[in-house]
N, C-alpha and C positions, 0 to 999 in steps of 0.2 A: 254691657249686657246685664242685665236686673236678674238676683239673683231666682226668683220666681218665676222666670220664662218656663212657658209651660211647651209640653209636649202632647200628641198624639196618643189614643192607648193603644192605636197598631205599630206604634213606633219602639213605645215601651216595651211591646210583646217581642220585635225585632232586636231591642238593647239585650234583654233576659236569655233570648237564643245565642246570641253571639256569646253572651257574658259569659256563660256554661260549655257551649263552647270552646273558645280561649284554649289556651293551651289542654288542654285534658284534650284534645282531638290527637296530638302527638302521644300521649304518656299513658292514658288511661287502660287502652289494651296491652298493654306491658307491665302495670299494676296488677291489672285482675286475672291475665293467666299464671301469674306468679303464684295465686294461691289458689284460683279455681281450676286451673288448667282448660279443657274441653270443654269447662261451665261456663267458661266467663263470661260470656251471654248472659245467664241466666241472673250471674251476678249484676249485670248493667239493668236489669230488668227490676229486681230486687233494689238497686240504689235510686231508679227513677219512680219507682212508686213512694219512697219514702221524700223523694225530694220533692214531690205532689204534697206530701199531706206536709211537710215542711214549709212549704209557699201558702198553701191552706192559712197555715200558722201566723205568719207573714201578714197576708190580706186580712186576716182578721183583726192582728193588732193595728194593721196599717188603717185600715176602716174605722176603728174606734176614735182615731184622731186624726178627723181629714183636715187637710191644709197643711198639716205637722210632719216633718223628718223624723227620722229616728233619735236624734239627738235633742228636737224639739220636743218630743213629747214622752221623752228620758228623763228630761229636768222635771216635766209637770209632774209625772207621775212619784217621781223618788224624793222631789224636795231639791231647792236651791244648791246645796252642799252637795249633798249622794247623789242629785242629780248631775253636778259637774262632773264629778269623780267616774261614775257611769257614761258620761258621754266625751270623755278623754280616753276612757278604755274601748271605747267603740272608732275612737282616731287611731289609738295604735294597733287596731287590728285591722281598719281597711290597711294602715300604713306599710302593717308588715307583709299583709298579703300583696301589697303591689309592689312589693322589694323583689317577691318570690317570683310573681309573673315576669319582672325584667331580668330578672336573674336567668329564669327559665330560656326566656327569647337569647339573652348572651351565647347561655349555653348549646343550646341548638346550633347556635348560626355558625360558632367558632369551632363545635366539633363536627359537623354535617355539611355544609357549604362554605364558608370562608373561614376555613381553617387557618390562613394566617393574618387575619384579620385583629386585632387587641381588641379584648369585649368593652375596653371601656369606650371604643372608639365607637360600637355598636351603641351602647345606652345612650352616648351622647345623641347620636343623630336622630334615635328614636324619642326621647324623653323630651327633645327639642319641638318637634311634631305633633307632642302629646299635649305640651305646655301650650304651644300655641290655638290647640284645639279645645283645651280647657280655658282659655281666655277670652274663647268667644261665646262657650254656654251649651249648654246643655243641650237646648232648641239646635244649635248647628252641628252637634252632637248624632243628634236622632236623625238628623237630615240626611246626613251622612251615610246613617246605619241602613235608610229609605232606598238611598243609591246602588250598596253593598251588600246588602243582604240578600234579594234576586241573584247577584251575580257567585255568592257562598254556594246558594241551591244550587242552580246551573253546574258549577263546578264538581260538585260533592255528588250531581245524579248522572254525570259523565264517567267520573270516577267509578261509581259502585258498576256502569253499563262496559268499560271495557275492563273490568275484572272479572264479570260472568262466567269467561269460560275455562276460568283459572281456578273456578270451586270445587270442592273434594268434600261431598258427605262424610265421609267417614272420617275426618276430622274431629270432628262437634260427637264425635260416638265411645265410648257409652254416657248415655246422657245423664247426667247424674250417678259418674260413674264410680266417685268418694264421697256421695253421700250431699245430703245439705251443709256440714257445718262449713266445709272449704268453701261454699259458695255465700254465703254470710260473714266468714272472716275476710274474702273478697272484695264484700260489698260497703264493708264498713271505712274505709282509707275512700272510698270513692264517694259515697255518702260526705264525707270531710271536703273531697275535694271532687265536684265543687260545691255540689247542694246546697252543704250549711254556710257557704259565703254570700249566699242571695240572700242572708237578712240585710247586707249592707245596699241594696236595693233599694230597703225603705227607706234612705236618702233621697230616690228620685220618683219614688212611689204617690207623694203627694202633689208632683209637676204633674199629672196627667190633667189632661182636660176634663175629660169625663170621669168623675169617680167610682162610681158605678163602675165600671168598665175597667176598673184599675187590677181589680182583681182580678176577672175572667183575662185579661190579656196576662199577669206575672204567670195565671197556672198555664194557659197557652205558648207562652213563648218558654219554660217550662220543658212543657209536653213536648216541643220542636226540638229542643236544644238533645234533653235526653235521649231522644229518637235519633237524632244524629250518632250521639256518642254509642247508643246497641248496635247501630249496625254497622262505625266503623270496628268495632269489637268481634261482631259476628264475622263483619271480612276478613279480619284477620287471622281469626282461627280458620275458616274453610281454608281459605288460600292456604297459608302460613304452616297453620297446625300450632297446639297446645306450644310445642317443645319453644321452636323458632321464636314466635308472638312474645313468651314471657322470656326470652335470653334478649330480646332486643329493648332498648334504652325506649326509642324513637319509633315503636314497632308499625306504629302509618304509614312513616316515612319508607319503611325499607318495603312495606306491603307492594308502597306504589311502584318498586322500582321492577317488581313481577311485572306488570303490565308489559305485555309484549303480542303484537296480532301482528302476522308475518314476519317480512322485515324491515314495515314504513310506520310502525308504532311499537315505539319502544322507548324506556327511557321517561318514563312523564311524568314523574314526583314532581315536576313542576305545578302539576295540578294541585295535590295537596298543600304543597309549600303553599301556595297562591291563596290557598283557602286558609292556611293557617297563620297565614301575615295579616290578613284581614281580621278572622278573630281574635288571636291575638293583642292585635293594633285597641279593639274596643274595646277586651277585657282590659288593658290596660290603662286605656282613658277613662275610661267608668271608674275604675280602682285609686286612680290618681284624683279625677275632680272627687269622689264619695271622700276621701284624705281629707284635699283641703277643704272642701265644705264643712264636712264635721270638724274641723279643725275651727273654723271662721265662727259657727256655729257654737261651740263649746267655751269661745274666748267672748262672745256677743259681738262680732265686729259687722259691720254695714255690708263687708263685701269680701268675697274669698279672695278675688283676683291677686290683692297685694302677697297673698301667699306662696301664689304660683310658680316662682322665682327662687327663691330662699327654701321652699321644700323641696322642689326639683334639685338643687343644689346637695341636699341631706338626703336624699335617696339615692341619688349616683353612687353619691359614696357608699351607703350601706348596703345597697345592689353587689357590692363588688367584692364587701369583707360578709356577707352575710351567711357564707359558707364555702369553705376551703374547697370543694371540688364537686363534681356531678354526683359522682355517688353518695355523699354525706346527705344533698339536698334530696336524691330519692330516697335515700331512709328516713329524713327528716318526713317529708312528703307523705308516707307509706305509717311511720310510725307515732309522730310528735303531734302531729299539724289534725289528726283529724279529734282526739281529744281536746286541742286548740280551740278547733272550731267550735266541736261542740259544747263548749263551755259558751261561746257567743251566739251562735247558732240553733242552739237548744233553750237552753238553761236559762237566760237571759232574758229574750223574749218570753216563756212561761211565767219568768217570776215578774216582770212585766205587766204582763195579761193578769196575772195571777192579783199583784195588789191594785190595775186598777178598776176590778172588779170588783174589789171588797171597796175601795174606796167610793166605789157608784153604790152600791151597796146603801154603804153609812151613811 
């Protein structure tokens, strides 16, 4: 499969939804009522406007250099050397991010549903599925997401339809009831994760077909994704309330397990699990092919495939040592990871735009 196979921009808008998506469907209302409490909302609202004008950001460098990845038009801009250097720092950050995302899936499965399960027994089976899915390209990729993504909505507007009558205004009250800066210190770990990981996007940003259209679908699938993530936030606080929502790890998960209408519907975190194996499943193939492409890309090789094998081999392992226990990774998560990002996610991209504007310029 040529590494060039192009995609769909409503397909692209479908990869960007999921990508965001991803794990943050499980974690992220248990993040933000940590520090916002009854805000949290307002914090998910606050993270997705900046991750709007962060994808802005995005489309605009992406636009400057059509037909180019991020790592392609890394090199032109910074020079043969810093340009290597620059676009090996852009492999070990999709790298370490899709250590994080396996990690995450481990930890889920083996503290919530197959508790006696060994996590390495989970990575393997998944990272097996991943590789084989990154073998075939990107195109069957999107195809996929084509299949899957109807069936995430369906899922996720059942979900919010038998929680209705489990909501409690008085929840979500007083609204702004510490003030803005809790809802700021909130919003910023969340901002981190995921927002500033959609620069690595612009790996697949230049496979659209229509260019033109590349951008109006990254801030659309965007807009989707984020909206997903307010209102599983909002559910959580109505139903749940402040206290519950930010003591839980996994706080969707246990949302769902409220679902109860009489006594022939009860019990259905299956639905979210269902939605969050799917996302999951793509932010992790997105994370994994962005890897090895910029990895193939940074070395100048004809084809990533041969990679695919030999770095799935180097992630299992670093999946497993990459942090001693659940809580370490949410503090890491909460505290390290969103300065992380935005050192690639911010900073990167400006100084980017930044000299190759002066160099249009000159």
């Amino acid at each position: 499969m040529p590494e060039n196979d192009p995609i769909q921009a409503s397909q692209f808008k479908k990869l960007t939804a999921l990508f965001i998506i991803g794990t943050s469907i499980i974690l992220v209302p248990g993040i933000l009522a940590a520090e916002a409490k009854q805000d949290a909302w307002i914090s998910s609202i606050v993270g997705l406007l900046a991750g709007l004008l962060l994808v802005w950001l995005y489309s605009a460098l992406g636009s400057r250099f059509p037909g180019r990845t991020l790592v392609e038009f890394s090199k032109e801009i910074c020079g043969r050397w810093l340009g290597t250097l620059v676009s090996f720092l852009w492999f070990t950050y999709a790298f370490i991010l899709t250590s994080l995302v396996l990690r995450n899936l481990g930890d889920f499965l083996t503290g919530s549903m197959l508790v006696e399960t060994p996590m390495q027994a989970i990575h393997f089976v998944y990272l097996s599925i991943v590789a084989i899915g990154i073998y075939y390209g990107i195109s069957n990729i999107a195809r996929t997401a084509d299949i899957f993504f109807p069936l995430v909505i369906a899922l996720f507007c059942v979900f919010i339809l038998l929680l209705v009558p489990n909501f409690e205004l008085k929840h979500v009250e007083p609204v702004f009831g510490k003030g803005v800066k809790p809802i700021l210190s909130a919003a910023f770990p969340y901002i981190g994760f995921p927002f500033l990981e959609l620069v690595l996007l612009l790996m697949i940003f230049p496979k659209v077909k229509q260019p033109k259209q590349a951008g109006k679908a990254f801030l659309s699938g965007t807009l989707i994704g984020g909206t997903v993530l307010f209102v599983i936030t909002l559910l959580s606080i109505l139903v749940m309330g402040a206290e519950n929502t930010s003591s839980e790890i996994y706080s969707s998960f246990e949302l769902a397990k409220k679902i109860e209408i009489g006594e022939f519907i009860q019990r259905v975190e299956a639905i979210i699990t269902g939605v969050w194996f799917i996302t999951i499943f793509f932010k992790l193939i997105l994370c994994f092919y962005i890897t090895v492409l910029s990895l193939s890309q940074t070395l100048n090789l004809s084809d990533y495939r041969p990679l695919t094998l030999p770095m799935g081999m180097i992630l299992y392992a670093v999946s497993i040592i990459i942090a001693p226990n659940l809580s370490y990774l949410i503090s890491f998560d909460t505290t390290v990871w969103p300065f992380y990002a935005l050192t690639f996610g911010l900073l990167f991209p400006l100084a980017l735009l930044g000299i190759a504007a002066v160099r249009k310029k000159r």
